[in-house]
GUMI-898607 format. One line per 8 residues: number of its first residue (from 1); their letters; for each residue x, y, z of C-alpha. Coordinates in pm, 1 decimal. Example, Ala and Ser with C-alpha at 12.3 -4.5 7.8 and 13.67 -1.06 7.14 Angstrom:
<nodes>
1 = as = 1230.0/-450.0/780.0; 1367.0/-106.0/714.0;
</nodes>
This chain:
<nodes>
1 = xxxxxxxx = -3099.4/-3814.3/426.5; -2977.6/-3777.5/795.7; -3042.6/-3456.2/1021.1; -2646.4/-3404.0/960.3; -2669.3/-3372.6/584.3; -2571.7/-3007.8/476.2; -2704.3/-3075.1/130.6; -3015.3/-2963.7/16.3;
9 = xxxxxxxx = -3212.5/-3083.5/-268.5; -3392.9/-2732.3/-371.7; -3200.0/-2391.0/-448.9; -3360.2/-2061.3/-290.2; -3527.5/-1803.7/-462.5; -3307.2/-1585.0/-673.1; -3374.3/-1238.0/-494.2; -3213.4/-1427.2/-156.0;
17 = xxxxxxxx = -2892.3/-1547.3/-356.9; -2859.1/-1184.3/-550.8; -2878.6/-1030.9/-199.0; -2613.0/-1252.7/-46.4; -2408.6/-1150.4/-314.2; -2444.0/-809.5/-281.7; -2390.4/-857.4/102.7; -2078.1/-1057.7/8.1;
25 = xxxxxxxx = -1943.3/-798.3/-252.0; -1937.7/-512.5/-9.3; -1813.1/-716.7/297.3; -1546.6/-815.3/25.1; -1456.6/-453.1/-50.4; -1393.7/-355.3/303.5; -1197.3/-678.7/372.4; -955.0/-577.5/107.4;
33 = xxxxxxxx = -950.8/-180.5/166.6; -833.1/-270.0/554.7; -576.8/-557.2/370.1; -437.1/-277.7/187.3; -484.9/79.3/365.1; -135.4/75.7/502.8; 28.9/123.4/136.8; -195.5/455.2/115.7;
41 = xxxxxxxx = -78.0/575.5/461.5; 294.4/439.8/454.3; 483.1/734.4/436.4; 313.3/925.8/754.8; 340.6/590.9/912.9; 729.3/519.6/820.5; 776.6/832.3/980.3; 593.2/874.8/1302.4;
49 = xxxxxxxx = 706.8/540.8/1427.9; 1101.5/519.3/1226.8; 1031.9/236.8/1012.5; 1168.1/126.3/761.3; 1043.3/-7.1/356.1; 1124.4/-366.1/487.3; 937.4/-338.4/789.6; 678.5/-170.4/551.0;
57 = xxxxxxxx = 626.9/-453.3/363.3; 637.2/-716.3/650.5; 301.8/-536.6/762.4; 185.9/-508.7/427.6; 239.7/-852.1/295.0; 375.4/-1121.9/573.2; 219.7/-1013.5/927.4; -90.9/-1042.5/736.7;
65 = xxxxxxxx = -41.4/-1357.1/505.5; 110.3/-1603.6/749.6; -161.8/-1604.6/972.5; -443.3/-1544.6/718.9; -304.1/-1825.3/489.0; -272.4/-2068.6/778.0; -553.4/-2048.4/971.7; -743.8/-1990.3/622.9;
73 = xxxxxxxx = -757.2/-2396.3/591.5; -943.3/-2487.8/864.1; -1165.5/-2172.5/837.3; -1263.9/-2346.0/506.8; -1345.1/-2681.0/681.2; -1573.4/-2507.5/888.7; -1744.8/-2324.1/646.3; -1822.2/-2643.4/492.0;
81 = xxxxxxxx = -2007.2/-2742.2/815.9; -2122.2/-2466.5/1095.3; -2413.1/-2217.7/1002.3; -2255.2/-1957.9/792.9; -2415.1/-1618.0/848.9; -2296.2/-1657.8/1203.9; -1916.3/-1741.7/1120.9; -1905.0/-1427.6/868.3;
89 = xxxxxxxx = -2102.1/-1209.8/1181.4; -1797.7/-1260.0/1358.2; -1503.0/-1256.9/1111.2; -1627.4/-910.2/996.4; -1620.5/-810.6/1333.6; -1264.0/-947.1/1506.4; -1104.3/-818.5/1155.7; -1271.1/-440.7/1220.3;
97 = xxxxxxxx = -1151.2/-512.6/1530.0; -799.1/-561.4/1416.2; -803.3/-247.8/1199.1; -886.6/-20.0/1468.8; -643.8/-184.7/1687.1; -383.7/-80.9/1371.0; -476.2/292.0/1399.8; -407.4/300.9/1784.4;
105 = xxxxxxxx = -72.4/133.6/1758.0; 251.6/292.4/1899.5; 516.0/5.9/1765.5; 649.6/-235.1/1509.4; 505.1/-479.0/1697.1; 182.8/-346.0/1804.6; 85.6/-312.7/1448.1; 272.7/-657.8/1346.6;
113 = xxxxxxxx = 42.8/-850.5/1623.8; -264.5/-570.6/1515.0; -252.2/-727.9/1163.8; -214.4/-1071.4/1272.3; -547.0/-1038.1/1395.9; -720.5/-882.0/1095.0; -564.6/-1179.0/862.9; -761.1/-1432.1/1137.8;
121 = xxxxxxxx = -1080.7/-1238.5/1052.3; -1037.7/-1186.6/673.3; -934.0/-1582.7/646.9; -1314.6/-1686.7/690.0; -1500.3/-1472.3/423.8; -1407.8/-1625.5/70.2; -1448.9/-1958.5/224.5; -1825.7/-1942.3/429.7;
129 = xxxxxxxx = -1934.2/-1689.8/112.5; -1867.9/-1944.0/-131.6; -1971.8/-2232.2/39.3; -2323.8/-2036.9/83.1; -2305.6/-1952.2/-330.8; -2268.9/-2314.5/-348.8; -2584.8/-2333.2/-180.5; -2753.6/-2026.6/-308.5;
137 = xxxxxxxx = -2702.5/-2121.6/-679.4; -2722.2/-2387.8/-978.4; -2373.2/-2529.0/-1091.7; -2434.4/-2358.7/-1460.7; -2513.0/-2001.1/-1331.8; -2265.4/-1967.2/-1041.8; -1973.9/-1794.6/-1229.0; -2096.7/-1491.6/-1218.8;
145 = xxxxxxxx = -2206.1/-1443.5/-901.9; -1871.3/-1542.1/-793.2; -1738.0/-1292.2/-1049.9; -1932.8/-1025.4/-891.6; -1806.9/-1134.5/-525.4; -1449.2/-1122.3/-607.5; -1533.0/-791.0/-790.7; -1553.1/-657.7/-410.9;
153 = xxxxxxxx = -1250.6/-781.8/-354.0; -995.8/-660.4/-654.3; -1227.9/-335.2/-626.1; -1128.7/-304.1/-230.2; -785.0/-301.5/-358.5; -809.8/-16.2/-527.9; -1133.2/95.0/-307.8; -814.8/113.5/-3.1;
161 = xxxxxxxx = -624.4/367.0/-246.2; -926.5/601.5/-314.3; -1115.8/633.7/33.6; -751.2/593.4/222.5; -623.3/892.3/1.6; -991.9/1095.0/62.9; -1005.7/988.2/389.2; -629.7/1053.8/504.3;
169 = xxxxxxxx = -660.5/1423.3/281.3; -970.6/1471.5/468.5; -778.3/1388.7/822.5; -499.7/1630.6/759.2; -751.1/1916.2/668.6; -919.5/1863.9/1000.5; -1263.1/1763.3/912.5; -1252.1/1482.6/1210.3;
177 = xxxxxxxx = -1163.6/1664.0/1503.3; -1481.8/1693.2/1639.9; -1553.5/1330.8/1646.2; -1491.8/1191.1/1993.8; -1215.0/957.6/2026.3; -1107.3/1024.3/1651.7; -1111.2/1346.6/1627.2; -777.4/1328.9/1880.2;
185 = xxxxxxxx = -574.3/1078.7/1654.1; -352.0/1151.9/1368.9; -450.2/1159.4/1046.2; -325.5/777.4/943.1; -464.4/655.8/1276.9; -825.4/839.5/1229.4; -839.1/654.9/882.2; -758.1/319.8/1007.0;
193 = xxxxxxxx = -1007.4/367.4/1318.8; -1286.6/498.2/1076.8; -1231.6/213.2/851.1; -1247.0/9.1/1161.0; -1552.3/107.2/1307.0; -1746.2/76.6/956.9; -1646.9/-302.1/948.4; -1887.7/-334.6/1208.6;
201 = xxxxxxxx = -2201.8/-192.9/1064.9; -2121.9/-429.9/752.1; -2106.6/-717.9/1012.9; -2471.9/-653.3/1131.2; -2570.6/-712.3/718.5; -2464.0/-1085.0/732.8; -2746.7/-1134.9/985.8; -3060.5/-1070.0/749.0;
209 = xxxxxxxx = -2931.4/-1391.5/503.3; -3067.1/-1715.9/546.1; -2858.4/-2015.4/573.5; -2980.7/-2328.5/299.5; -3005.2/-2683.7/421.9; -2950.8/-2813.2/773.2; -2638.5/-2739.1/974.3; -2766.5/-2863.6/1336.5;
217 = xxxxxxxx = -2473.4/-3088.9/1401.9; -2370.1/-3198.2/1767.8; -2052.4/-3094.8/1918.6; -1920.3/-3432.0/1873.4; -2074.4/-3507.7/1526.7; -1897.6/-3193.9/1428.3; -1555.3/-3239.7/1590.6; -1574.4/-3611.8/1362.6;
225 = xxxxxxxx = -1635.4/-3429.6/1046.3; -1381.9/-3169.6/1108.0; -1103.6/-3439.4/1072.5; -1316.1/-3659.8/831.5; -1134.9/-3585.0/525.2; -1080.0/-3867.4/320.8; -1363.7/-3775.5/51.0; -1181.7/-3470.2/12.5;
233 = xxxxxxxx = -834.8/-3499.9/3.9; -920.8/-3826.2/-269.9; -1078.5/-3559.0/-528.1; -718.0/-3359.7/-460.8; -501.1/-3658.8/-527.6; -787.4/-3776.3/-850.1; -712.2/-3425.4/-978.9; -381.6/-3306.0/-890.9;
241 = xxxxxxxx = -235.1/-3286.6/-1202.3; -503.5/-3039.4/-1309.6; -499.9/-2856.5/-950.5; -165.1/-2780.7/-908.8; -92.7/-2573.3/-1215.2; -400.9/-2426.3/-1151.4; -347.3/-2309.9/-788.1; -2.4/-2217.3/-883.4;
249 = xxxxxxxx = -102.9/-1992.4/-1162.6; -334.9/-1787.4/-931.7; -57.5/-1781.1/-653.8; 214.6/-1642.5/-871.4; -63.9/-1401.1/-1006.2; -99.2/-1282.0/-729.9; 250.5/-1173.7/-629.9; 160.9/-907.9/-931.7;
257 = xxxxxxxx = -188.6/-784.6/-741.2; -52.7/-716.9/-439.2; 318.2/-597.8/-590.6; 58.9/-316.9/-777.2; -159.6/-257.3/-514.7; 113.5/-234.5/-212.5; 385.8/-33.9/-386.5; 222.7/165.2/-676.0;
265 = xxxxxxxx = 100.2/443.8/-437.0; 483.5/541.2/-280.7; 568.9/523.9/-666.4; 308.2/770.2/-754.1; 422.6/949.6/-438.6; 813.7/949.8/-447.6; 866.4/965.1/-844.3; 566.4/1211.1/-955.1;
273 = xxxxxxxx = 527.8/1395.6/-657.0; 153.8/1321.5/-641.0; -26.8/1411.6/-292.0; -247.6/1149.5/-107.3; -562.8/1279.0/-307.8; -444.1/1241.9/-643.3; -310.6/952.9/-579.8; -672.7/806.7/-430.2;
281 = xxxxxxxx = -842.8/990.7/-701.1; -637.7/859.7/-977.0; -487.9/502.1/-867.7; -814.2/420.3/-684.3; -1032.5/495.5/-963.3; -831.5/307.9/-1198.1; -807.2/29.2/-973.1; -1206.3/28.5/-923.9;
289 = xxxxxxxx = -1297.9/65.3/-1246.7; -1040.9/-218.8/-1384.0; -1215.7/-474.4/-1118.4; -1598.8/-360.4/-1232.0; -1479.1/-438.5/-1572.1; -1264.2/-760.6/-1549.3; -1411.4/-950.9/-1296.0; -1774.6/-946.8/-1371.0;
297 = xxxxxxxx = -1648.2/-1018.6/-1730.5; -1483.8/-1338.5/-1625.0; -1766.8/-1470.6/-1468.4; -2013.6/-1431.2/-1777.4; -1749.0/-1564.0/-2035.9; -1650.5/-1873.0/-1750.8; -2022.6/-1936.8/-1824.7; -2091.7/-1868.6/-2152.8;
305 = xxxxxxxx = -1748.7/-2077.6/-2261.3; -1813.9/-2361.3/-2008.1; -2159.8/-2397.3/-2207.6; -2020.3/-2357.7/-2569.8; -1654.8/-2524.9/-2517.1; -1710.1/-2713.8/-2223.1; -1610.6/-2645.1/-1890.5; -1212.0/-2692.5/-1880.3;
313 = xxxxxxxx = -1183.1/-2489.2/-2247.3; -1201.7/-2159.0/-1993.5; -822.4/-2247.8/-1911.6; -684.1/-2171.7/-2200.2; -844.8/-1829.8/-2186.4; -642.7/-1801.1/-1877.1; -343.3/-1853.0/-2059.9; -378.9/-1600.9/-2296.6;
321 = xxxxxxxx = -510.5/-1341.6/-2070.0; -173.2/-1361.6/-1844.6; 42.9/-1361.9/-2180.2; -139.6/-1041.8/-2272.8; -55.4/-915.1/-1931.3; 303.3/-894.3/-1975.4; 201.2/-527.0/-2147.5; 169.9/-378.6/-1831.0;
329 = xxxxxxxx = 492.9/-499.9/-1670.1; 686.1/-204.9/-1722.0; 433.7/-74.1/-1441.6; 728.3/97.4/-1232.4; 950.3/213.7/-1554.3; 696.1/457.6/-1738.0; 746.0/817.7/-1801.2; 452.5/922.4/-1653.3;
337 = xxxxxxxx = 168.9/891.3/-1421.3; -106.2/844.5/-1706.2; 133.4/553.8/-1826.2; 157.2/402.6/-1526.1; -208.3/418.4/-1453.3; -266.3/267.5/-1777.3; -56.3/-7.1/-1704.3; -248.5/-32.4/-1353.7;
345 = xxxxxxxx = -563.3/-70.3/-1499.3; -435.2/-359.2/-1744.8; -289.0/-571.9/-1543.1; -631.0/-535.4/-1305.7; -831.3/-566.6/-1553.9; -662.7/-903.8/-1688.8; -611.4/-1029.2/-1329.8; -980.8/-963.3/-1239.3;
353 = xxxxxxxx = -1063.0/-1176.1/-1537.2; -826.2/-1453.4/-1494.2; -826.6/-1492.0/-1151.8; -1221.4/-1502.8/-1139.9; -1234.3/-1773.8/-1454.4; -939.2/-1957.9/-1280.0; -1184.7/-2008.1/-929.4; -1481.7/-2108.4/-1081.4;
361 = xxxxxxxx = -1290.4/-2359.1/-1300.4; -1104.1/-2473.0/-969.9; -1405.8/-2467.0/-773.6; -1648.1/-2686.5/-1014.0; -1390.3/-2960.5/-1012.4; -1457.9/-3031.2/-659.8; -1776.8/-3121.8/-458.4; -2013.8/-2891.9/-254.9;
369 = xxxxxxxx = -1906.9/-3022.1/74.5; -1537.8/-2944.5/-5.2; -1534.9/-2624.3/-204.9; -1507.0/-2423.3/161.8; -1196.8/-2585.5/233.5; -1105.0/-2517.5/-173.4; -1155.5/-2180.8/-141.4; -945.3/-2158.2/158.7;
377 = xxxxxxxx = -664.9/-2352.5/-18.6; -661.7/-2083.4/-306.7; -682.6/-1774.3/-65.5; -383.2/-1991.0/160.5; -171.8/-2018.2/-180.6; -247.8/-1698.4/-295.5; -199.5/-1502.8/16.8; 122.0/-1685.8/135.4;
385 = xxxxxxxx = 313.8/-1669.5/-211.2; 129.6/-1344.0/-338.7; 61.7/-1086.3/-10.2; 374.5/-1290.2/162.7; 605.9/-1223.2/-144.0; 482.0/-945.6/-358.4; 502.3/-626.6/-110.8; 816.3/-765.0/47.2;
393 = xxxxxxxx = 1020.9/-875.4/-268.8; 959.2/-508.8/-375.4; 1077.9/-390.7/-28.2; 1374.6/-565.5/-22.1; 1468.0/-476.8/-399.0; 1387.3/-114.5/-346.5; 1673.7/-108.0/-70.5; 1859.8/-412.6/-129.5;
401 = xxxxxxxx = 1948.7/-417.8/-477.7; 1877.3/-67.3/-625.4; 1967.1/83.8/-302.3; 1746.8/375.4/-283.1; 1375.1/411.4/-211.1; 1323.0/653.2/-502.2; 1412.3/335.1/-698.4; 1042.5/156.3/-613.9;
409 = xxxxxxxx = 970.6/147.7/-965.6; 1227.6/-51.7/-1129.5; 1218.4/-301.2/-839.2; 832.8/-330.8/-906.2; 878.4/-373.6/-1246.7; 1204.2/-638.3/-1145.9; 942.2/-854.1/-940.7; 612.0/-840.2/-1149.5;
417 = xxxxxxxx = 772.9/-926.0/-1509.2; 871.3/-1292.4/-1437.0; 529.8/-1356.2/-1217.3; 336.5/-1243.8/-1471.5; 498.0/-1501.1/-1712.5; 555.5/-1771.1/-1514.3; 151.0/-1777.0/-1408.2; 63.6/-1767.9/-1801.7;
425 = xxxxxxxx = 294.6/-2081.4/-1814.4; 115.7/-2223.0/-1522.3; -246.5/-2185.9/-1708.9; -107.9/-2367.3/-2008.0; 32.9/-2687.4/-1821.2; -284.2/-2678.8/-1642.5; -519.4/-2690.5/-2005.2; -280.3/-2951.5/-2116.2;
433 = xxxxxxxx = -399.7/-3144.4/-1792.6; -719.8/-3059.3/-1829.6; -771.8/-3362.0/-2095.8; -924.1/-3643.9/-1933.6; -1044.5/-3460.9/-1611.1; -1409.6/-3383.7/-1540.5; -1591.7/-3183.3/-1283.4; -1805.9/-3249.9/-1000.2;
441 = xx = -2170.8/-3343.8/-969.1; -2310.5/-3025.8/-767.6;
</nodes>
């Protein structure tokens, strides 16, 4: 083996990989509470800077996506190669960064170029933490850590909604004006700059992991690996009949998460009348407890089918799971708040489950030295057709078609119905593929 190789023949203890995870899970959560703090704080924001549901959902969803999706793919190729505590040190960091810079914006395009830069530091985190589970972990038991990873992140979601509601109730009532620098912002702002300045204590975690195998490459041996991707881009066109469903189904899928998760708040707000702290108490614990439930779930049954069925019988779960979803796409139409919570907590629950069954699926059919750059292909389809559509398509219905922004529900509703069926279509073209495929030694 060569001083280059990144493989490595013996796994670490299990106490190092469990506390990588647990590292991973909570620099997960805060990734996704700054992705989606602004739908908690939209209305005070809309109105101290005049802007409108469209430009709402452009920060939301596509200042965010088109950067994060995009530079996302090479992120992933050099996850598969650099030292990987170091890469997440600074991600964590430039994307805190970015969220403080959000709080102390004065403009449209302050916070547009503000969020640009958060997507740039979020892009590198599923990638370099599932490379390193890769390395941390046996092929047959790495489900459900991955299932408890992504648990951080469909519990930030709703982790955004319940400390951005506590926090921006806790802002208007005062309880931060004696903290230098914050203390003198606006409510909205002091959330985003607290939020920010926490991302950088979570950075400082990433430096007690250790980092398996060698990863000493020289500038140029690196720069020639970088580009070297004819191993992986063969497995891709091996498997494509297979992948493509499957990163299609999580993409549409997605439109539905961050639909939910962007627009469900001003719902709650505009049709119910709920204040910021019900809404975080309510929505946020719903959200949170949906993810704790659905996610770590996935994992254990991707594992414990995978070793009863086989591996590529977990798609078909899939299937079913998004098919059963279709209950809670009257989200935006229900008489009440309970409802609509209860349809909240369904589709999350269901998402959490598919989506974590559908990664570790996608993931196993590829090799350890590509699965960075896999991971950073499902966050770049996920984020560009889910966070670039979902938030917007709602915008743009909302004032659009029904022509009035107390109308957010039925233009939810409008956008997440088809997604949800067309992904459960998706998941059964992809287990109709799955014949004759196999998965990668690892």
């Amino acid at each position: 083996m060569s001083s280059a190789s990144v493989s490595i023949r013996h796994y670490p203890h299990a106490v190092q990989g469990w506390w990588a995870v647990a590292v991973f899970t909570v620099a997960a959560g805060l990734s996704y509470t700054d992705r989606f703090i602004l739908g908690v704080i939209v209305d005070p924001l809309r109105a101290e800077l005049h802007l409108s549901d469209v430009q709402i959902g452009i920060l939301q969803g596509t200042a965010f996506a088109v950067l994060y999706s995009v530079i996302g793919l090479p992120f992933g190729r050099i996850a598969d190669l650099v030292p990987r505590r170091h890469l997440l040190v600074a991600a964590v960091a430039l994307w805190s960064l970015g969220t403080v810079f959000c709080g102390i914006s004065h403009s449209f395009g302050t916070l547009f170029a503000s969020r640009l830069l958060v997507g740039v530091g979020e892009a590198a985190l599923a990638p370099a933490a599932m490379s390193l589970i890769g390395d941390y972990f046996k092929p047959e038991f790495r489900a459900l850590p991955t299932g408890i990873f992504f648990t951080g992140m469909v519990a930030g979601g709703g982790g955004a909604i319940a400390v951005g509601g506590f926090l921006l109730s806790t802002a208007q009532h005062g309880a931060f004006s004696a903290i230098p620098i914050v203390g003198g912002l606006t409510p909205w702002r002091a959330v985003l700059a607290i939020l920010g300045i926490a991302g950088f204590a979570v950075a400082a975690l990433f430096l007690t992991l250790s980092e398996p195998g060698k990863r000493d490459f020289s500038s140029s041996e690196l720069r020639s690996r970088l580009l070297a991707l004819g191993d992986v881009f063969a497995v891709f066109r091996r498997k494509y009949a297979l992948l493509l469903p499957l990163y299609g189904a999580m993409a549409i899928g997605s439109i539905v998460d961050y639909a939910i998760l962007s627009w469900t708040p001003a719902l709650l707000s505009r049709r119910f009348a709920l204040t910021p702290g019900e809404i975080g108490a309510g929505l946020g614990g719903v959200a949170v407890a949906a993810a704790l439930i659905g996610t770590p779930l996935g994992g254990a049954l991707a594992d414990w089918i995978a070793k009863r069925f086989g591996p590529l019988a977990r798609i078909r779960l899939c299937a079913a799971a998004l098919f059963a979803g279709l209950l809670a796409a009257p989200v935006g139409i229900l008489s009440s708040p309970a409802a609509t919570l209860a349809a909240v907590f369904l589709w999350i629950a269901i998402s959490s489950l598919a989506g974590t069954i559908g990664i570790a699926t996608t993931l196993d059919l590829l090799s350890q030295e590509s699965r960075g750059l896999g991971t950073a292909t499902i966050a770049f389809c996920n984020t560009l057709v889910g966070l670039g559509l979902g938030p917007t398509l709602v915008a743009y219905a909302t004032e659009h078609v029904y022509g009035t922004p107390s109308a957010v529900g039925m233009a939810l509703t409008t956008v997440v119905a088809p997604a949800i069926l067309i992904s459960g279509l998706l998941f059964c073209l992809a287990a109709v593929a799955a014949r004759g495929n196999s998965f990668a030694e690892a």
